[in-house]
MILOTI-187235 format. One line per 4 residues: number of its first residue (from 1); for each residue x, y, z of N, C-alpha, C. Coordinates in steps of 0.2 Angstrom, whole numbers, m for minus. Layout:
BEGIN
NUM = X Y Z X Y Z X Y Z | ...
//
This chain:
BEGIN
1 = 1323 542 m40 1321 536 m43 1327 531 m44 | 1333 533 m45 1340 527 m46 1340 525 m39 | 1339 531 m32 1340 528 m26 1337 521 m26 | 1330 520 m29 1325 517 m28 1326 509 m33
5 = 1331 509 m36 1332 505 m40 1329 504 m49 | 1327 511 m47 1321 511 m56 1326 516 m61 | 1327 513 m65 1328 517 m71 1322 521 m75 | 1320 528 m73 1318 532 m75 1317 532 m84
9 = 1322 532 m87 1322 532 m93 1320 524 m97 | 1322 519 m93 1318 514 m96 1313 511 m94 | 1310 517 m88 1303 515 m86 1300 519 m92 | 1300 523 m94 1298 528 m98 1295 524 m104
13 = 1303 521 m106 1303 517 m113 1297 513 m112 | 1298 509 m106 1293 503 m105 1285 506 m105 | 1283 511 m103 1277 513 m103 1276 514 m110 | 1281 517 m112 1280 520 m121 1277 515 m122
17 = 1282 509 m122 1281 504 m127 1273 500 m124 | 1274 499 m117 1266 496 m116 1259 500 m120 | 1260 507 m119 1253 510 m125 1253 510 m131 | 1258 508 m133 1262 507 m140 1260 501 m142
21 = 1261 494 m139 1257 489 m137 1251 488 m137 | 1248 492 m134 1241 495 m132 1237 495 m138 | 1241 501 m140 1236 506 m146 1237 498 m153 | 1244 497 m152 1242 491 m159 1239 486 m158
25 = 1237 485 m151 1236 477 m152 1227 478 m151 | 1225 486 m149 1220 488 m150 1218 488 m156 | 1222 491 m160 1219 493 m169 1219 486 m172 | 1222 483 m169 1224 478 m174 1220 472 m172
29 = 1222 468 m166 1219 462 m165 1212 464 m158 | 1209 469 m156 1206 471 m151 1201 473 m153 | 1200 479 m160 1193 481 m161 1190 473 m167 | 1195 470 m170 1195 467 m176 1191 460 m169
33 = 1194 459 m163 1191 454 m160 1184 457 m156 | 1184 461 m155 1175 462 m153 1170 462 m157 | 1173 465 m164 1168 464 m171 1165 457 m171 | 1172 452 m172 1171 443 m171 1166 444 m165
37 = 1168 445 m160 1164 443 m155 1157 446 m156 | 1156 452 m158 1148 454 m158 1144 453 m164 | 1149 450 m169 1144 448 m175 1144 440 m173 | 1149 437 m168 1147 428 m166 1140 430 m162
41 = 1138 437 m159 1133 436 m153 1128 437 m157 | 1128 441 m163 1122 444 m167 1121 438 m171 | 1125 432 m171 1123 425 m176 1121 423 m171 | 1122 422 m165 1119 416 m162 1115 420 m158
45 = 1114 427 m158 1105 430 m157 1100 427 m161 | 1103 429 m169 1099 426 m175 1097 420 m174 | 1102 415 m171 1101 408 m174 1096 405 m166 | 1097 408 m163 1091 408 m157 1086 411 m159
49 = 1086 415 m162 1079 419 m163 1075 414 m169 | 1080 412 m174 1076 409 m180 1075 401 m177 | 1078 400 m172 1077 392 m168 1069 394 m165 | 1068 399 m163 1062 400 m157 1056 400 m163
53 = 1059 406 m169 1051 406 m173 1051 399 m177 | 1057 395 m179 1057 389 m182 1051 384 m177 | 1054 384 m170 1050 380 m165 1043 384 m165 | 1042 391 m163 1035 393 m164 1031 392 m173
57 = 1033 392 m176 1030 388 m185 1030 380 m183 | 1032 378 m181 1032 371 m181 1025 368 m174 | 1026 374 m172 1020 373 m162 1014 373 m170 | 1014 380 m173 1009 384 m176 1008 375 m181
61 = 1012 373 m185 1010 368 m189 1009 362 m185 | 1011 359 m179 1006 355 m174 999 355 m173 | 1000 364 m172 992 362 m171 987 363 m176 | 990 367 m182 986 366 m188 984 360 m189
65 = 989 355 m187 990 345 m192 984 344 m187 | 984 346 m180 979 342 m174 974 345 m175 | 972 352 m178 967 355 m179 963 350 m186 | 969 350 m192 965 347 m195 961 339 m194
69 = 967 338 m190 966 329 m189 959 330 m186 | 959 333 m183 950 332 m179 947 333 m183 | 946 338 m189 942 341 m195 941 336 m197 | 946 333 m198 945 329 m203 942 319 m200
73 = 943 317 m195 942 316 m190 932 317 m190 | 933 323 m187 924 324 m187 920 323 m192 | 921 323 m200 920 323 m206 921 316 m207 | 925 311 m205 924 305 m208 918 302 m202
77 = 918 305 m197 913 301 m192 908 303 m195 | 906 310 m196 899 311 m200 897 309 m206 | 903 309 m212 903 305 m216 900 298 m214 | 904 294 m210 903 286 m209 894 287 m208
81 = 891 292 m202 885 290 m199 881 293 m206 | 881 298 m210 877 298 m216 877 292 m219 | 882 290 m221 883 283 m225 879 278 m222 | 881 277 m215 875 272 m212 868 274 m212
85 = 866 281 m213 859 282 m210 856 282 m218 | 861 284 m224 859 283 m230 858 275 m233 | 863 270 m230 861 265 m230 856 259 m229 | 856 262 m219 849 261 m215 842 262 m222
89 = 843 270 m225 835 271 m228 837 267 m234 | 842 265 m236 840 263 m243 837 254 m243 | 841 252 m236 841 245 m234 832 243 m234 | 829 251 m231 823 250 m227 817 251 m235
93 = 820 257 m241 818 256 m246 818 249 m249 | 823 245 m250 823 239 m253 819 234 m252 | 820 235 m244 813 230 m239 806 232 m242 | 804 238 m239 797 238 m243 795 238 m250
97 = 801 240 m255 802 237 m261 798 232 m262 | 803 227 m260 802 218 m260 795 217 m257 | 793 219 m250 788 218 m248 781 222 m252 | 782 224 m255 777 230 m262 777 222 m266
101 = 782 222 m269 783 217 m275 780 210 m273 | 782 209 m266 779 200 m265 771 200 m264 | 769 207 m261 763 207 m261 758 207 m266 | 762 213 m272 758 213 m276 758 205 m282
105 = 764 203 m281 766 195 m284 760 191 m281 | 759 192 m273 754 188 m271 747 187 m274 | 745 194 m273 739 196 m277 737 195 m283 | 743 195 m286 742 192 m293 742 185 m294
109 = 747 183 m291 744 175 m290 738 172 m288 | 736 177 m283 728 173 m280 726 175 m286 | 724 181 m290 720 183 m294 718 178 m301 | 725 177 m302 727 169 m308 725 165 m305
113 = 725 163 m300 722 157 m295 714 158 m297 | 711 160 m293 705 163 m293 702 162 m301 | 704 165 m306 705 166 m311 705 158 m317 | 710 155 m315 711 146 m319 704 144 m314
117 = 704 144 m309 699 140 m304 693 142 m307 | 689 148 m309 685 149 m312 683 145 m320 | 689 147 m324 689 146 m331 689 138 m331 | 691 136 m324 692 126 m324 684 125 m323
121 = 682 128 m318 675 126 m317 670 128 m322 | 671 135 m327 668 135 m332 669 129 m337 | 675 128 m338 676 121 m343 673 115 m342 | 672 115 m334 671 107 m331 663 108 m331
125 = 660 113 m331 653 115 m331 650 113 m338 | 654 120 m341 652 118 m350 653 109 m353 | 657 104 m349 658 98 m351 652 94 m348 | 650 95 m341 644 94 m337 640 96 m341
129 = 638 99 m342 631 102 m347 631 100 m355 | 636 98 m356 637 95 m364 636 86 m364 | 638 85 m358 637 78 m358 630 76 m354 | 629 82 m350 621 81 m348 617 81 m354
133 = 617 86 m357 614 86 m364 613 79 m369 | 617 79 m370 619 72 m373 616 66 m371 | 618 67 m365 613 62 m363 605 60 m361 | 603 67 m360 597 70 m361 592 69 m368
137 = 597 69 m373 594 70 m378 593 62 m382 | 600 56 m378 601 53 m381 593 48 m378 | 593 48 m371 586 48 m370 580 49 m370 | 579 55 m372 574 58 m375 571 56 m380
141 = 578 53 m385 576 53 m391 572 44 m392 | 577 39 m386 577 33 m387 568 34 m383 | 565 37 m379 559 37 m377 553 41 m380 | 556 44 m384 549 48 m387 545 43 m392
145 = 542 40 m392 540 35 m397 533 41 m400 | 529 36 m404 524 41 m407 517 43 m404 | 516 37 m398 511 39 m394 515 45 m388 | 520 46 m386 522 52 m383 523 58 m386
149 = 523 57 m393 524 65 m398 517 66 m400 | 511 63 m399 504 64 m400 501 67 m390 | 505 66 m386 504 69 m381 506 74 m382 | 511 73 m381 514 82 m383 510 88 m385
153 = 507 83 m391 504 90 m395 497 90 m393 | 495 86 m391 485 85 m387 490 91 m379 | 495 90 m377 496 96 m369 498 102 m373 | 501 103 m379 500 110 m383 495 111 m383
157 = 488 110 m387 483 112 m388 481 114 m381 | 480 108 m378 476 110 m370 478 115 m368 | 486 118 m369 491 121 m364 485 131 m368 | 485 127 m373 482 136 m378 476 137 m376
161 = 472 132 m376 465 131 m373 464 134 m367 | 468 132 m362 469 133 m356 474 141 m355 | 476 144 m358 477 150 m357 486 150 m355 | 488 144 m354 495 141 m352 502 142 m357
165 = 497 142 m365 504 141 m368 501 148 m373 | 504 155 m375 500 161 m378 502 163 m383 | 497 160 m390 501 161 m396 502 168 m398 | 495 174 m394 496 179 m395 493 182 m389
169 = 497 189 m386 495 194 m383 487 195 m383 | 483 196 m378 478 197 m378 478 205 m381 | 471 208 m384 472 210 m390 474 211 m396 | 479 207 m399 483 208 m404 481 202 m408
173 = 481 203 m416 478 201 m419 485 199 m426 | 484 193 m428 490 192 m435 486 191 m441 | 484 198 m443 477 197 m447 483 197 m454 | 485 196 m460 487 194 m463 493 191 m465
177 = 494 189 m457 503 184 m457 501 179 m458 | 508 176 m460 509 168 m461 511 164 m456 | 508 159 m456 509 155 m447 513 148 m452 | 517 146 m447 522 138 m449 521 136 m442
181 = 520 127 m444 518 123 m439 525 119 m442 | 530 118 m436 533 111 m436 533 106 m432 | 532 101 m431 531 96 m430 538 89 m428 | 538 86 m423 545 80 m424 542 75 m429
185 = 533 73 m429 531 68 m433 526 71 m437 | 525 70 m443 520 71 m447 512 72 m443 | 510 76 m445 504 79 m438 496 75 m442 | 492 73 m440 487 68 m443 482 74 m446
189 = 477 72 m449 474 77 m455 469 83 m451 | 467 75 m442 463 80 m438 467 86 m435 | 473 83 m433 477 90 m429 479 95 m435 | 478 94 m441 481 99 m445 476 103 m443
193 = 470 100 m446 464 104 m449 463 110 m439 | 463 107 m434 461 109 m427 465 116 m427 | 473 114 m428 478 118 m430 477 126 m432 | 475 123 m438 475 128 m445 468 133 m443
197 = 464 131 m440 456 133 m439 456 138 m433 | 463 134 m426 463 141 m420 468 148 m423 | 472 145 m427 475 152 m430 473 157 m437 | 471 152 m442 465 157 m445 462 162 m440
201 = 459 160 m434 454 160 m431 457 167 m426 | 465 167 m425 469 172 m425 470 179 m428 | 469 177 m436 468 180 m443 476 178 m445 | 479 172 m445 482 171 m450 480 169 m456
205 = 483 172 m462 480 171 m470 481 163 m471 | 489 160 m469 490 154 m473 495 149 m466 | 494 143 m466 495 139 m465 500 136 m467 | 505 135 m464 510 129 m466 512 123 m462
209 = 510 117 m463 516 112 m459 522 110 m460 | 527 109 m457 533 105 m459 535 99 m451 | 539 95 m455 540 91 m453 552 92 m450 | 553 91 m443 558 93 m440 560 88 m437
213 = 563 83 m436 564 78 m430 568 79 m425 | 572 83 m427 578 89 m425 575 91 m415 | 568 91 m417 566 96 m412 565 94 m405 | 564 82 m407 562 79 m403 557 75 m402
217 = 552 82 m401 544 81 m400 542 89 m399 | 534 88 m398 531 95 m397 530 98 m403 | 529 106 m402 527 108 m409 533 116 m406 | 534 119 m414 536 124 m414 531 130 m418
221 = 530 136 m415 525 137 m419 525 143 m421 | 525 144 m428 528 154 m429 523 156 m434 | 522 162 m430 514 166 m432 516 174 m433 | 519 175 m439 520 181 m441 529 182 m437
225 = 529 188 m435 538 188 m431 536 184 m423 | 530 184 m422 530 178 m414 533 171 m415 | 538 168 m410 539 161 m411 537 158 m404 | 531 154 m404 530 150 m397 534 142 m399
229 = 540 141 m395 541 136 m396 539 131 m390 | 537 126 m390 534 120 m386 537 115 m387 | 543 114 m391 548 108 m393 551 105 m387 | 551 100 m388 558 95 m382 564 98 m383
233 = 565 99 m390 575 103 m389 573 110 m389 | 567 114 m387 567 120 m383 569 121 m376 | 564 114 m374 565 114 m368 571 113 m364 | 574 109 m367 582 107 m367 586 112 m369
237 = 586 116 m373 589 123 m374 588 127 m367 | 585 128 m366 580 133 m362 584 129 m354 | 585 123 m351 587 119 m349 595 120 m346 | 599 121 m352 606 120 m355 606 127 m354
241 = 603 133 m353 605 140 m353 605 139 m344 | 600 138 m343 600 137 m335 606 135 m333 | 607 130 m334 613 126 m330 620 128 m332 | 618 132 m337 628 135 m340 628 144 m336
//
């Protein structure tokens, strides 16, 4: 070995010392640097793995958000289209609401229409008829002189004679009634007596005349509960019911 230029003994040293080296730098900065190095790989394993399930929770909350967005998305469209189709029906109840209401406004206005029109024409009748009268009466009255209320009562009797005017039902008899003769003028002593003798003649017991001017002309003639009225303002009533 000294041939060779090696010192034996401090190649020795040097090896000592290199595993000496070795073993300390082993114990001391070698296992203490692997530790660091596999707890830095065991954090950034971690910190990758918690990156990956951070990014898969975040995929997973994407598509819950997108999930819902549509949910919710689809429910405001159905929403919207209920609201419109609840709209539409309310729109279309309101229509035929109104249309209910103006019809039946209408019909009731014709019916008030209908109704005043009537009750004018009633009015305008009954004025017709009161002013017909009136003037009828006022006529009547300016025309009846004494020679026409002496007709009168000569077509009464003829009207009984002739079977025209019927102070009684045939068979029926007013055996103890009271007969009243009214007259518009004082009736002469021959028509009293003519009078008095056909209804006797009926079996009335008593006779009465009275004097009415009221009546116009003609006679009015009451024979128990019978009344035959022959009067001008009979007629004229009788006239007045017609035309109202």
């Amino acid at each position: 070995m000294e041939g060779l230029g090696i010192n034996l003994t401090l190649l020795i040293a040097q090896i000592f010392n290199f595993f000496l080296l070795f073993l300390i730098l082993r114990g001391v900065a070698y296992k203490p640097m692997i530790r660091f190095l596999d707890n830095r790989r065991e954090k950034i394993a971690k910190g990758l793995e918690d990156a990956r399930k951070a990014e898969a929770r975040l995929a997973n909350i994407e598509a819950d958000y997108a999930k819902r967005m549509d949910e919710a998305r689809a429910e405001g469209q159905k929403a919207v289209a209920e609201a419109a189709a609840s709209a539409e029906k309310q729109a279309a109840a309101i229509i035929a609401k109104a249309n209910e209401d103006a019809a039946r406004l209408k019909a009731q206005a014709q019916e008030e229409a209908v109704l005043e029109r009537n009750k004018a024409l009633a009015d305008l009748r009954s004025q017709v008829v009161a002013l017909a009268m009136a003037a009828a009466n006022k006529l009547v009255g300016e025309a009846m002189d004494e020679k026409r209320q002496r007709a009168l009562v000569d077509e009464f009797f003829s009207g009984v004679k002739a079977g025209k005017v019927v102070l009684l039902e045939p068979g029926v008899t007013a055996a103890g009634a009271r007969a009243e003769v009214t007259s518009a003028l004082p009736l002469s002593a021959e028509e009293q007596s003519s009078i008095k003798a056909d209804l006797t003649g009926r079996g009335a017991a008593d006779v009465e005349f009275k004097v009415d001017p009221r009546i116009l002309g003609g006679l009015v003639v009451r024979l128990g509960d019978r009344v035959v009225d022959a009067s001008v303002l009979g007629r004229m009533e009788a006239m007045k019911q017609s035309l109202s």
